[in-house]
Residue, then its C-alpha position, 0 to 999 in steps of 0.5 A: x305586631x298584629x295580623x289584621x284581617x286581610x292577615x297582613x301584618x300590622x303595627x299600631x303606632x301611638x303619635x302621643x307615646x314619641x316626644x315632638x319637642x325641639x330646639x331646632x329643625x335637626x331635632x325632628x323627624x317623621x314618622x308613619x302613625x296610627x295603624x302601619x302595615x305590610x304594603x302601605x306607603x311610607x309617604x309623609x307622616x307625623x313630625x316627632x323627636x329623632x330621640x324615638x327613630x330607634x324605637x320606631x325603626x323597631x317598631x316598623x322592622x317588620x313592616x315592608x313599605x311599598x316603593x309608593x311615589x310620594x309627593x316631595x315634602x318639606x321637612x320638618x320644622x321645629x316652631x316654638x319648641x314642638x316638631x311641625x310639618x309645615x305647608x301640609x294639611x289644614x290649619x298647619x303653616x305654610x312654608x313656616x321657617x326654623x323659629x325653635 
């Protein structure tokens, strides 16, 4: 855990250090990525394998996300064997279903 310069505390979350397989959508999570610090929005996220929830909940312990609304998400889903957030952002499918 750092301080950045407001001297929050801050954690760097590495998407490409957490597996995404799957063999089915019970597989995956989401996680925050990136830069995570003391007052963000725990809304959303990157999709990976529940086997790195314990690693994460580690890494995040001493962050306190604030009790943003956030808009409803759809799960995630688990297509051709990679963890995926369907329907948000560009370039990702739309109410894709469960083809692990």
């Amino acid at each position: 855990m750092t301080v950045d310069d407001a001297g929050q505390a801050c954690v760097d979350i590495v998407l490409s250090t957490y597996d995404q397989s799957c063999n089915q959508a019970s597989d995956c999570m989401t996680i925050q990525a990136g830069e995570v610090c003391n007052g963000d929005c725990a809304c959303g996220g990157s999709p990976v394998n529940i086997s790195g929830q314990a690693r994460y909940d580690q890494a995040v312990s001493g962050i306190r996300f604030e009790g943003c609304p956030c808009p409803a998400s759809p799960p995630p889903a688990c297509i051709a064997g990679t963890c995926v957030s369907c329907g948000f952002g560009p370039g990702q499918p739309a109410g894709c279903p469960d083809a692990g």
